[in-house]
N, C-alpha and C positions, 0 to 999 in steps of 0.2 A: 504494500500500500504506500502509494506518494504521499509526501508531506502536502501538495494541493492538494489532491481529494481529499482526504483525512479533512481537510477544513473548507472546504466546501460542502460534503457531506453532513458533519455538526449539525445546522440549522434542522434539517431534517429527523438526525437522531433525538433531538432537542425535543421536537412536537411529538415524535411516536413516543418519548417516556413520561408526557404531559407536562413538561417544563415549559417557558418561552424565554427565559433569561438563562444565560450562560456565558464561564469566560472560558476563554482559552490558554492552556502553558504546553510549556516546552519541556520535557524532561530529557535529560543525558543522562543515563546512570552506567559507573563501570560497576563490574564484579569482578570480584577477585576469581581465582580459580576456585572452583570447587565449594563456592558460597552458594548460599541458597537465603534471598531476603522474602520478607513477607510485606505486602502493603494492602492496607485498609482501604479503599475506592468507594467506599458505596456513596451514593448520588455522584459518581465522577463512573466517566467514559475515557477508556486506557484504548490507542489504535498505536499500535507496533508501528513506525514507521522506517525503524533500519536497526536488524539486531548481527552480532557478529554470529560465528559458525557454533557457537557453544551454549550460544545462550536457547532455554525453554522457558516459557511463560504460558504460564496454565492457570487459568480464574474458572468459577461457573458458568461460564460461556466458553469454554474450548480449552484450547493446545497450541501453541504458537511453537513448533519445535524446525524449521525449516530446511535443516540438514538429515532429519529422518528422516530414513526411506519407506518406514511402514506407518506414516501419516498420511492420511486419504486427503483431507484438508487442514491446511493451516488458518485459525481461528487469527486476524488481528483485530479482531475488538475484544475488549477484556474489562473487567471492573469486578466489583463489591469485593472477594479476598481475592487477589491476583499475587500468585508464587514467581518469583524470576529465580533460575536456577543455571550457577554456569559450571555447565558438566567437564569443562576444557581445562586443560593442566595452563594456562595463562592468562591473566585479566584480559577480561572482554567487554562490550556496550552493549549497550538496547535503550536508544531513541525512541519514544514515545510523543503524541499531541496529546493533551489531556483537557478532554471538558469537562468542568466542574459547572455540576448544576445548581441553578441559584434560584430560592423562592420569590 
């Protein structure tokens, strides 16, 4: 997923969760090798928009793992408990847009 569409899209995501107000960030997170963090989202929309070869991010909306071969689809929208996991013997990224919905 392009960083354009990821936010061109928004608006959209925004109305189907019954929002009308929302901002927008930028996240760059590295991981260390072999870390695995946990992040809190709920009322915020996580869209993958460049992850390195090691990294996996899995929330109740999917699997974002891009270098498995036995993933039928990779999920880039993500939120409420979203896991990043870097399974790679080296620090790696995962680039995220993040809507955060506002009452």
């Amino acid at each position: 997923m392009t960083e354009q569409f990821a936010i061109h899209y928004a608006p959209q995501r925004v109305k189907e969760r019954g929002f009308e107000k929302f901002r927008l960030d930028y996240r760059d997170i590295s991981v260390n090798s072999k870390e695995t963090r946990e992040i809190m989202a709920y009322n915020e929309i996580w869209f993958v928009v460049e992850a390195g070869p090691g990294i996996r991010v899995n929330s109740d909306y999917g699997l974002y793992s891009p270098f498995d071969p036995f993933i039928e689809e990779n999920m880039h929208e993500h939120g409420d408990r979203i896991v990043i996991e870097n399974i790679s013997r080296r620090i790696d990224k995962v680039k995220f847009i993040v809507i955060v919905l506002e009452a």
